[in-house]
MDTraj code that builds the backbone (N, CA, C; nanometers):
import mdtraj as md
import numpy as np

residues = "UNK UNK UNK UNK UNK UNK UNK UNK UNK UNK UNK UNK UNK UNK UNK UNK UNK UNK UNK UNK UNK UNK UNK UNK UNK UNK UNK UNK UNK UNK UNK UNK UNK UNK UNK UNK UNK UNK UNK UNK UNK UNK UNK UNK UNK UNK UNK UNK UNK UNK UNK UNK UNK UNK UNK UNK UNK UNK UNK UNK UNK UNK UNK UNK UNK UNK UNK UNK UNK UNK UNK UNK UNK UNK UNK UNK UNK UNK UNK UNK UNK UNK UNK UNK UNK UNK UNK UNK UNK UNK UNK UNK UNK UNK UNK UNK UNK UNK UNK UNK UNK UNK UNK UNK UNK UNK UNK UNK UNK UNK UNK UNK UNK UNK UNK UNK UNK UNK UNK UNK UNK UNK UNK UNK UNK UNK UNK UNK UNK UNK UNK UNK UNK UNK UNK UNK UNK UNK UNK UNK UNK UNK UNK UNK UNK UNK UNK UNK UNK UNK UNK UNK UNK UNK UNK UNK UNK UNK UNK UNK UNK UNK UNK UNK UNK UNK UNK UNK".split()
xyz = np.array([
    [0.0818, -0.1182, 0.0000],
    [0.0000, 0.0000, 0.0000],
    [0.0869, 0.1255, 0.0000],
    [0.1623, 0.1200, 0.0859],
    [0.2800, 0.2275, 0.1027],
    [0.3779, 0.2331, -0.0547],
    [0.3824, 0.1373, -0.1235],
    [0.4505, 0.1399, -0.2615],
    [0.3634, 0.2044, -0.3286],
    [0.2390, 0.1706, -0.3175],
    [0.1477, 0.2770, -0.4476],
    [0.1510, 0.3997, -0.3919],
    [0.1208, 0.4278, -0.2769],
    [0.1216, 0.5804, -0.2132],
    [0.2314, 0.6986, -0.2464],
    [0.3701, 0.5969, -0.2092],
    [0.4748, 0.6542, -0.3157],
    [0.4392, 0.6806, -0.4569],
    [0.4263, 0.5853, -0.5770],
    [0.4837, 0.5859, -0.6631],
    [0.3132, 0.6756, -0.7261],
    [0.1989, 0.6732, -0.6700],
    [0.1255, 0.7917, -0.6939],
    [0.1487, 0.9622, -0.6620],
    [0.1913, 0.9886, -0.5286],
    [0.3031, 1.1486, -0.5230],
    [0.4153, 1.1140, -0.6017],
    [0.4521, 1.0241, -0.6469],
    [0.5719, 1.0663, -0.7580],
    [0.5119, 1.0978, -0.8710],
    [0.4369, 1.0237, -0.9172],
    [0.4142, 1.0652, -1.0298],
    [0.3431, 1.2314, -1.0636],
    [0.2728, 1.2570, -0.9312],
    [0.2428, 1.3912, -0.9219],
    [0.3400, 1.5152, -0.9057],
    [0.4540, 1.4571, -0.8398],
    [0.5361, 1.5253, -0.8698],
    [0.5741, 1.5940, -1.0160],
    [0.6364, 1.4898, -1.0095],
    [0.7093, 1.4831, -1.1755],
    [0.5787, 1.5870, -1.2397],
    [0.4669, 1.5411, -1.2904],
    [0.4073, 1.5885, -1.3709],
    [0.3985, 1.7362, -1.3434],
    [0.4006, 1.7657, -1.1795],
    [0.3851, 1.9378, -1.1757],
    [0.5111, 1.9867, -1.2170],
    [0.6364, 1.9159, -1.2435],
    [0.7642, 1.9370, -1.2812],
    [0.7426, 1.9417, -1.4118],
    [0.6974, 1.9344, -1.4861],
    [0.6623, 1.9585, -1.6083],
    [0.6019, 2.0537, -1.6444],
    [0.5239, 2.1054, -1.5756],
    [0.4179, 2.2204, -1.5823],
    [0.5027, 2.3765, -1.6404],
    [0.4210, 2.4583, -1.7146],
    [0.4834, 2.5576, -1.7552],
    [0.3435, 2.6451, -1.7743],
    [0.4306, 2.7833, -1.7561],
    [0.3732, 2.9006, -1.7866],
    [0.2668, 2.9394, -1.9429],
    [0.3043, 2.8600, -1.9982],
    [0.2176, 2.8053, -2.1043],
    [0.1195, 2.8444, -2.1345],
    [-0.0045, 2.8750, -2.1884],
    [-0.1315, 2.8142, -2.1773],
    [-0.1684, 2.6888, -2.2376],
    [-0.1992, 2.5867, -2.1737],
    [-0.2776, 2.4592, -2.2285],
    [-0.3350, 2.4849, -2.3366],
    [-0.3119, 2.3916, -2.5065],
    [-0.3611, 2.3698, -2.6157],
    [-0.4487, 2.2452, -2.6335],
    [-0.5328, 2.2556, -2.7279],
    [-0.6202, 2.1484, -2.7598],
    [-0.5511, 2.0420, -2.8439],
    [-0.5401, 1.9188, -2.8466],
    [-0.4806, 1.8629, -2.9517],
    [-0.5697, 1.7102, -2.9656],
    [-0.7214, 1.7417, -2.9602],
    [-0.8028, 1.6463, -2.9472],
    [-0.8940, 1.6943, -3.1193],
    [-0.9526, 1.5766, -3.1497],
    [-0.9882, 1.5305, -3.2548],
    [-1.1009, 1.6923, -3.3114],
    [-1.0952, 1.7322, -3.4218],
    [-1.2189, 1.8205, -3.4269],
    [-1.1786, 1.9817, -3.3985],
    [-1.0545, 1.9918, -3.3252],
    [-1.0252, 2.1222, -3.2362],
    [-0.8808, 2.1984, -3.2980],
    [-0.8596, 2.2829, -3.3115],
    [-0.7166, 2.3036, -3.4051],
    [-0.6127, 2.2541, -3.2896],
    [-0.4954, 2.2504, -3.3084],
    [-0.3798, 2.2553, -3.2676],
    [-0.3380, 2.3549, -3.2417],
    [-0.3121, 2.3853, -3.1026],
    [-0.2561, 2.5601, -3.0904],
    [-0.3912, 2.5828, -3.0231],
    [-0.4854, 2.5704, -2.9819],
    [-0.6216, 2.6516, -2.9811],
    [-0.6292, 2.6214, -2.7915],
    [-0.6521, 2.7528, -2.7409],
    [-0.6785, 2.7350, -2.6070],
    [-0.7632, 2.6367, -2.5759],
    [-0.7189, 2.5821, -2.4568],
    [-0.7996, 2.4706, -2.3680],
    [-0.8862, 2.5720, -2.2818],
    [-1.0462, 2.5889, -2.2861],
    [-1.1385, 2.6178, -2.2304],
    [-1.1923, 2.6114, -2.1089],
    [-1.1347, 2.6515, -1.9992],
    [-1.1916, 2.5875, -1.8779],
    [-1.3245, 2.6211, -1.8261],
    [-1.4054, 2.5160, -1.8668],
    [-1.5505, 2.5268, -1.8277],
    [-1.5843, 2.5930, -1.7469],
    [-1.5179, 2.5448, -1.6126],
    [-1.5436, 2.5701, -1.4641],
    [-1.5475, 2.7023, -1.4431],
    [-1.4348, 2.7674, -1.5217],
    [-1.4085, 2.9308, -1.5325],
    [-1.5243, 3.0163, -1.5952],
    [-1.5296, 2.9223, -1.6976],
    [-1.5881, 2.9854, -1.7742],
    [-1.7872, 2.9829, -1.7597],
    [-1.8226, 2.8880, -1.6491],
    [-1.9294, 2.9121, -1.6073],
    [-1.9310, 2.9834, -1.5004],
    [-1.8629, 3.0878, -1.4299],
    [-1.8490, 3.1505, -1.2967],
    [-1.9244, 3.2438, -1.3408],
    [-2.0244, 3.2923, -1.2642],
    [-2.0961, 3.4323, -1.2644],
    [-2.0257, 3.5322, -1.1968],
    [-2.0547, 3.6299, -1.2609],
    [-2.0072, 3.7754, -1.2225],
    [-2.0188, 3.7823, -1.0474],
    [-1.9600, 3.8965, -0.9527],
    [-2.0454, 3.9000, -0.7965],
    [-2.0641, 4.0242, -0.7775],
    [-2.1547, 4.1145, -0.7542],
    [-2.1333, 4.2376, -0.7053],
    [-2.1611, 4.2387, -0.5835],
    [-2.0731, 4.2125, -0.4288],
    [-2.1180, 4.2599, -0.2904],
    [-2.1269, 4.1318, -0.2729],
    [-2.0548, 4.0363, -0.2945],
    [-2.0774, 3.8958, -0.2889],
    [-2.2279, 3.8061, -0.3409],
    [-2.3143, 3.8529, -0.4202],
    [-2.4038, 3.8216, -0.4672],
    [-2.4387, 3.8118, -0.6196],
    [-2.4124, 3.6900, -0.6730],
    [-2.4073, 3.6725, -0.8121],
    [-2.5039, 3.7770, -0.9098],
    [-2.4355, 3.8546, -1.0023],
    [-2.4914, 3.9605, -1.0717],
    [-2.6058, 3.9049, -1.1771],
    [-2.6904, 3.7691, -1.1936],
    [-2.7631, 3.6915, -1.2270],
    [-2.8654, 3.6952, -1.1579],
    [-2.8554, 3.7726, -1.0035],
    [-2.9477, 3.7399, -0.9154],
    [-3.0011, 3.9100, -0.8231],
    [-2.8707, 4.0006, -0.9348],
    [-2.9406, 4.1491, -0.8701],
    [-3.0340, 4.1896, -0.8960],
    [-3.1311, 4.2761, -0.8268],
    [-3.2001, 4.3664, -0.8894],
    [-3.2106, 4.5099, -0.8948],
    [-3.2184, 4.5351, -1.0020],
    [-3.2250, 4.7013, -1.0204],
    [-3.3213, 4.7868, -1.0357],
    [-3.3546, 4.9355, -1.0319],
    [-3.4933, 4.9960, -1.0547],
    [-3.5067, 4.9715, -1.2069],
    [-3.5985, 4.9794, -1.1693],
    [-3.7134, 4.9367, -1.3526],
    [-3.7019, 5.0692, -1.4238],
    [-3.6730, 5.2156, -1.3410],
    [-3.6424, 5.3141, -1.4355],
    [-3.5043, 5.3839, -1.3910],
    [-3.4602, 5.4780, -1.5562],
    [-3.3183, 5.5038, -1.4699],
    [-3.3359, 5.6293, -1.3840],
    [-3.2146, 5.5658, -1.2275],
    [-3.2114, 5.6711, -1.1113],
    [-3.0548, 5.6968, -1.1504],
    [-3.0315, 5.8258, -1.1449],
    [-2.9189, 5.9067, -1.1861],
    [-2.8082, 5.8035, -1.0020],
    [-2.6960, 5.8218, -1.0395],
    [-2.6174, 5.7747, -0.9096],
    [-2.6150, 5.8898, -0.8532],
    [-2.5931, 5.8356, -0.7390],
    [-2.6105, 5.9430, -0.6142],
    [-2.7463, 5.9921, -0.5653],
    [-2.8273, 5.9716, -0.6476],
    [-2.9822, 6.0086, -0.6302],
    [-3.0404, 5.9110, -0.5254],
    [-3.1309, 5.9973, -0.4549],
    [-3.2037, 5.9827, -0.3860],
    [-3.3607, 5.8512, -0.4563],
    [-3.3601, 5.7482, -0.4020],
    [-3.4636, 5.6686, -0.4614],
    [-3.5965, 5.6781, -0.3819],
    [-3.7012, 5.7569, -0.4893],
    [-3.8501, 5.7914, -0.3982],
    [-3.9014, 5.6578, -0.3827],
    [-4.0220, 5.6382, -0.2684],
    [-4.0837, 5.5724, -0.2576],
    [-4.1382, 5.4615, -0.3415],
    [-4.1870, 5.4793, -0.4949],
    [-4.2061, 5.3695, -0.5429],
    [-4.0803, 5.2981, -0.5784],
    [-3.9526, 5.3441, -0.6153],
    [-3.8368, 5.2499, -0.6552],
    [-3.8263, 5.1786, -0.5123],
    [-3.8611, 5.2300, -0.3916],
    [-3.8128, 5.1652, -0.2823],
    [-3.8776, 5.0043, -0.2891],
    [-4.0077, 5.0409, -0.3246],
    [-4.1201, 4.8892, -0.3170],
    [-4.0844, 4.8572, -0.4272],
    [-4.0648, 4.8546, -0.5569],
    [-3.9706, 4.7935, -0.6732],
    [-3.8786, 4.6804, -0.6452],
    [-3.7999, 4.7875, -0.5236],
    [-3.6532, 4.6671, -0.5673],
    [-3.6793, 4.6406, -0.4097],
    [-3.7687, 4.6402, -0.3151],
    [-3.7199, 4.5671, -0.1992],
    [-3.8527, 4.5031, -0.1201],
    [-3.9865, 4.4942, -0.1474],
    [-4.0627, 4.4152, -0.1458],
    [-4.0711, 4.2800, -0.2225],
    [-4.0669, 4.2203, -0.1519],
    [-4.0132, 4.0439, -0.1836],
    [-3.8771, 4.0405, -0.2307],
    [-3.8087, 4.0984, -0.2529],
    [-3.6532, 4.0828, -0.2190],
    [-3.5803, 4.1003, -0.0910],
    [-3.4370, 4.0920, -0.1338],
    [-3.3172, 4.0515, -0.0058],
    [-3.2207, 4.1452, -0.0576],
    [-3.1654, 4.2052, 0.0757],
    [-3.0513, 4.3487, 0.1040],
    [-2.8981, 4.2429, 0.1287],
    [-2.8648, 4.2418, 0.0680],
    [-2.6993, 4.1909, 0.1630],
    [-2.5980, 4.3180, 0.1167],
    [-2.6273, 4.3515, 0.2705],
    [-2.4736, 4.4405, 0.3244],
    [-2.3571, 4.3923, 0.2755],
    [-2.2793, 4.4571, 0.1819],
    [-2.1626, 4.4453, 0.1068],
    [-2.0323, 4.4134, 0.1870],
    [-2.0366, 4.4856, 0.2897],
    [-1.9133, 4.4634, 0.3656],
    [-1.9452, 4.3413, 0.5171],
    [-2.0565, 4.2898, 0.5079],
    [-2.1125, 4.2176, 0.6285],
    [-2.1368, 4.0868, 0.6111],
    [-2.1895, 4.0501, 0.6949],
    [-2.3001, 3.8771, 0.6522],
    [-2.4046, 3.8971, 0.7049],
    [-2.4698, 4.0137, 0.6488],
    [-2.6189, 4.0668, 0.7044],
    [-2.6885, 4.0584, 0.5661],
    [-2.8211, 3.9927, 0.6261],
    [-2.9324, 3.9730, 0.4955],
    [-3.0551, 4.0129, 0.5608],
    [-3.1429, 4.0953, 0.4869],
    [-3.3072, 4.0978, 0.5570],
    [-3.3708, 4.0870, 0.4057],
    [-3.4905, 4.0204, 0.4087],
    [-3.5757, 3.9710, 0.3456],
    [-3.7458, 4.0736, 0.3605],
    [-3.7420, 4.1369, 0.2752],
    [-3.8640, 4.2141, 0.2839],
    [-3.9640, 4.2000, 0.2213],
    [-4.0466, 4.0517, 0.3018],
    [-4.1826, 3.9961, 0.2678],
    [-4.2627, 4.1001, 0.2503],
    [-4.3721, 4.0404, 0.1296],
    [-4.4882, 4.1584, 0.1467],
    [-4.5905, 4.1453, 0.2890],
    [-4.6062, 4.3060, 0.2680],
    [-4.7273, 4.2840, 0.4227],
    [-4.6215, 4.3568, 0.5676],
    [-4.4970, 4.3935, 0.5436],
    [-4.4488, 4.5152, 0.5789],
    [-4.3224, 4.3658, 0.7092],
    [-4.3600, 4.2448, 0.6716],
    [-4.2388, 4.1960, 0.7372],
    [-4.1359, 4.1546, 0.7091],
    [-4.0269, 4.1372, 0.8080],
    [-3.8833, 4.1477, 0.7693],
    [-3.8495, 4.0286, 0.8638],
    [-3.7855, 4.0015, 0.7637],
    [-3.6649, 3.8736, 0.8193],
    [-3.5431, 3.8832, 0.7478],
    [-3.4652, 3.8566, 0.9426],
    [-3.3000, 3.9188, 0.8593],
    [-3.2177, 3.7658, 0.9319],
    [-3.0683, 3.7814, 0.8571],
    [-2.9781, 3.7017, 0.8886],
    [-2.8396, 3.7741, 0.9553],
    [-2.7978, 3.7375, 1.0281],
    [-2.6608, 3.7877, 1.0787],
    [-2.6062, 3.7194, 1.1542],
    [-2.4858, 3.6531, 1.0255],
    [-2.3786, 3.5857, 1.0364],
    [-2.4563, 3.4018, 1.0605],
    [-2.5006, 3.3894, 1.1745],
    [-2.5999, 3.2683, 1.2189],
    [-2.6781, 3.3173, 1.2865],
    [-2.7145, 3.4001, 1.3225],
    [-2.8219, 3.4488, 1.4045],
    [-2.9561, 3.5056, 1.3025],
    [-3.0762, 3.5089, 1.3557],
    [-3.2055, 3.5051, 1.2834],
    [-3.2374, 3.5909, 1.3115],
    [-3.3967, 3.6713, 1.3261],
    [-3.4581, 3.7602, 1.3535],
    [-3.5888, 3.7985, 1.2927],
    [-3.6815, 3.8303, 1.3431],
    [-3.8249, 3.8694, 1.2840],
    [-3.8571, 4.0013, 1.3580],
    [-3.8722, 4.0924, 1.2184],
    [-3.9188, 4.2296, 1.2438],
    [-3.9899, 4.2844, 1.1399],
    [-4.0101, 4.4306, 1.1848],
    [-4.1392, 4.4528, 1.0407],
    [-4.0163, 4.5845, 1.0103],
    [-4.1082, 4.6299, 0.8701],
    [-4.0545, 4.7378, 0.8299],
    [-4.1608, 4.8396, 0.7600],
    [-4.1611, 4.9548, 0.7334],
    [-4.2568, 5.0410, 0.6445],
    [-4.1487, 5.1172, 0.5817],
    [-4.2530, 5.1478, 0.4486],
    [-4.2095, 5.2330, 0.3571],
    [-4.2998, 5.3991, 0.3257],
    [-4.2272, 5.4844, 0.3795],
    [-4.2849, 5.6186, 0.3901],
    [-4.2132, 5.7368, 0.3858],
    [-4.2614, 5.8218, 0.2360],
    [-4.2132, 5.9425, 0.2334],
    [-4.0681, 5.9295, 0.2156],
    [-4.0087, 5.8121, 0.0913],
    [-3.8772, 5.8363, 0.0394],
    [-3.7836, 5.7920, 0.1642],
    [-3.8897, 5.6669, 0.2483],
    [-3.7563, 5.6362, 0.3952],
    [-3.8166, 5.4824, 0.3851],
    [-3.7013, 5.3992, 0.4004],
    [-3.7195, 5.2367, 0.4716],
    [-3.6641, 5.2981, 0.6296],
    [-3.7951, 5.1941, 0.6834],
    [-3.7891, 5.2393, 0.8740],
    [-3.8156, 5.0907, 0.8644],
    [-3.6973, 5.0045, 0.9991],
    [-3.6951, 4.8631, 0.9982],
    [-3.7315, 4.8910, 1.1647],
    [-3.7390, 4.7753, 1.2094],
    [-3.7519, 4.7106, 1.2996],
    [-3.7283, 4.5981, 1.3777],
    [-3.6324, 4.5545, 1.4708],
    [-3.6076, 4.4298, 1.5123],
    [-3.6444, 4.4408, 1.6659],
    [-3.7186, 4.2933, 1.6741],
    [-3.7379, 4.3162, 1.8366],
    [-3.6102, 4.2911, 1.9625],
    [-3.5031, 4.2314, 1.9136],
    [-3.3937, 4.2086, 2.0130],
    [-3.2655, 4.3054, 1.9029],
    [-3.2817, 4.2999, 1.7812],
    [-3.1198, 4.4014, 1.7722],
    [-3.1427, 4.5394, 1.7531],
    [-3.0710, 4.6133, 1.7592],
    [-3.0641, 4.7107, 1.8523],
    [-3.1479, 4.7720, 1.9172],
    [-3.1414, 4.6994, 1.9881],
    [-3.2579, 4.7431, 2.1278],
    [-3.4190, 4.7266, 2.0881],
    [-3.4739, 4.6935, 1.9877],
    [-3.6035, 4.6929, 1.9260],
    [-3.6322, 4.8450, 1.8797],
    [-3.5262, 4.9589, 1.8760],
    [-3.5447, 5.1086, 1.7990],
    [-3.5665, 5.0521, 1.6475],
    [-3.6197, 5.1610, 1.6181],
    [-3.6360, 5.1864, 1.4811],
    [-3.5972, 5.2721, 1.3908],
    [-3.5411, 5.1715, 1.2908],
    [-3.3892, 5.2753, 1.2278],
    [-3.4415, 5.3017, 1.1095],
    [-3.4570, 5.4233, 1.0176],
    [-3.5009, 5.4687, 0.9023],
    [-3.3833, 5.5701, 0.8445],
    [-3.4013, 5.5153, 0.7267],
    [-3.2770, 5.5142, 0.5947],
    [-3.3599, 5.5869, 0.4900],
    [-3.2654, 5.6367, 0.4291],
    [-3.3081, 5.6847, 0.2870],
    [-3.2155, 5.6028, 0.2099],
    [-3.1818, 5.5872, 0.0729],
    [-3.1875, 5.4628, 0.0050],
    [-3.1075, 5.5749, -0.1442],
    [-2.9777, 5.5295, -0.1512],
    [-2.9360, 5.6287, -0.2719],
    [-2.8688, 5.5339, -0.3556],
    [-2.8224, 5.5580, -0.5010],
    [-2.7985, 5.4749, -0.6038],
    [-2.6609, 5.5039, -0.6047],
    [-2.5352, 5.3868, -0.5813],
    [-2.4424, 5.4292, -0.5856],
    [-2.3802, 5.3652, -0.7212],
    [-2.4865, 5.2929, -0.8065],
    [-2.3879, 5.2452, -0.9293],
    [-2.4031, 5.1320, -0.8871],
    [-2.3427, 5.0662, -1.0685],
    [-2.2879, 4.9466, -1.0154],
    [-2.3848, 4.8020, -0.9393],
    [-2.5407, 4.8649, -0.9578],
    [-2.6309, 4.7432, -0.8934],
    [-2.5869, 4.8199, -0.7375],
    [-2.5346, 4.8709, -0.6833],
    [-2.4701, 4.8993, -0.5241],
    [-2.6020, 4.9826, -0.4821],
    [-2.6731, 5.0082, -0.3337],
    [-2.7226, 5.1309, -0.2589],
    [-2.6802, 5.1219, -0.1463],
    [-2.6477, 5.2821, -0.0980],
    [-2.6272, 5.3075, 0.0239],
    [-2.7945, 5.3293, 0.1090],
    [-2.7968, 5.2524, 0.2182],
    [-2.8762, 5.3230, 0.3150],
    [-2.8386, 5.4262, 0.4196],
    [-2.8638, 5.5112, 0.3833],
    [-2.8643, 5.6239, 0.4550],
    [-2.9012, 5.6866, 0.5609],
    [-2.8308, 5.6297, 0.6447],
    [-2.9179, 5.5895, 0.8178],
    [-2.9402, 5.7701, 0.8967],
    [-3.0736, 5.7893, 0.9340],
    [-3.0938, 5.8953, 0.9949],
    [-3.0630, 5.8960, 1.1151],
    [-2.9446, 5.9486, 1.1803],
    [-2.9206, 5.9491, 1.3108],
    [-2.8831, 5.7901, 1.3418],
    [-2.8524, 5.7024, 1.2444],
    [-2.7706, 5.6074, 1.2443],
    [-2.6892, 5.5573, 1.1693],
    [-2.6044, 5.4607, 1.1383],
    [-2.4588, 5.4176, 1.0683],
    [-2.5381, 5.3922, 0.9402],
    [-2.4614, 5.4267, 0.8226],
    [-2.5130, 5.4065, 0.6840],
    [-2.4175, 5.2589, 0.6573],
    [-2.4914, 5.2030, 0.5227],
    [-2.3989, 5.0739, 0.4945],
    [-2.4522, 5.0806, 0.3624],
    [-2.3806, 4.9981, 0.2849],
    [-2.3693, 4.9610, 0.1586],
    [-2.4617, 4.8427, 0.1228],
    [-2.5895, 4.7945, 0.0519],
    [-2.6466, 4.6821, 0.0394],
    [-2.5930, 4.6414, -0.1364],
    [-2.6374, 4.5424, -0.1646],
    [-2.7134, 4.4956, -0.3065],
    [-2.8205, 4.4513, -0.2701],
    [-2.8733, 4.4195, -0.3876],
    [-3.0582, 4.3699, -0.3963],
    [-3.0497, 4.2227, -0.4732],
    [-3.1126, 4.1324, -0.3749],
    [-3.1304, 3.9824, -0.4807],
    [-3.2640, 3.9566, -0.5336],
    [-3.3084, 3.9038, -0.5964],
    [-3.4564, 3.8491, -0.6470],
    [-3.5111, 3.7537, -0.4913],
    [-3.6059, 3.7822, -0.4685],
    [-3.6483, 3.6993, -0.3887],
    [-3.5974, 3.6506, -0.2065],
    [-3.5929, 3.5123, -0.1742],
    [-3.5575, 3.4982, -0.0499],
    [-3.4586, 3.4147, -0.0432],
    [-3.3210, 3.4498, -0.0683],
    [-3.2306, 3.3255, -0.1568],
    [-3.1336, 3.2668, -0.0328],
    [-3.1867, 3.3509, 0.1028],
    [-3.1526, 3.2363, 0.2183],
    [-3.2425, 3.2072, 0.3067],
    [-3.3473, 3.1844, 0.2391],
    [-3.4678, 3.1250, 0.2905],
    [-3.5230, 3.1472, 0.4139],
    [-3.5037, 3.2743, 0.4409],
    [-3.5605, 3.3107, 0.5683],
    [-3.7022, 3.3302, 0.5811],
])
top = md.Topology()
chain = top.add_chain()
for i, resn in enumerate(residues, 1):
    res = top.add_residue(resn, chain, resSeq=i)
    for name in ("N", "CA", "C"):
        top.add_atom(name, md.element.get_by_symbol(name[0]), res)
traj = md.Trajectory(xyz[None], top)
């Protein structure tokens, strides 16, 4: 057993001893000679903006200039029945219709509500921070990116996903 164990890392050796700066050519039936080797795997990777595959953002349905302020209906657009993930965090809230919220952080859960009024998201959690209620204004920073714009609290960076894609 110990002889194959060897003479399998040898052979791995050797072969990464061979390896070069190269790019890998095709030299299979049908394919030119010379012609890059395709790596699928690569080549099926989706884009991420904010760690959230750009397949799965959503954006306003009309154009908001960046930096602009997003009124009230873009707010229910892009965040009724969708999901916020904080760009720099492992924070997710889920904004069911019917004004409730379910968020994620890190492993921890949570059920709270939220309203939409007068160009502001105002959330609600009953155990994080303190059960206050924090209301944001909501600006287009590009890029699929919004800042919430915390009134008299810390602003953060979200994206927007389709739907409830950690099933809260």
């Amino acid at each position: 057993m110990k002889k194959l164990l060897i003479a399998g890392l040898s052979a791995l050796f050797l072969a990464a001893c061979d390896a070069t700066d190269e790019p890998a050519t095709n030299t299979g039936a049908g394919v030119p000679v010379g012609a890059p080797i395709m790596n699928t795997a690569a080549a099926q990777t989706t884009a991420k903006v904010g760690g959230v595959p750009a397949n799965m953002l959503v954006t306003s349905s009309r154009v908001v200039a960046q930096g602009s302020t997003l009124g009230e209906a873009d707010l229910q657009q892009l965040l009724i029945g969708n999901t916020i993930k904080q760009v720099d965090d492992q924070y997710w809230a889920y904004f069911a219709p019917g004004g409730q919220l379910k968020g994620l952080l890190v492993n921890l859960t949570e059920n709270g509500t939220y309203t939409l009024s007068g160009g502001q998201v105002c959330k609600s959690w009953p155990t994080w921070a303190t059960g206050m209620r924090l209301c944001y204004r909501v600006l287009n920073l590009g890029n699929s990116r919004y800042r919430l714009s915390g009134l008299g609290v810390d602003s953060f960076d979200v994206v927007i996903s389709r739907g409830n894609p950690q099933n809260l």
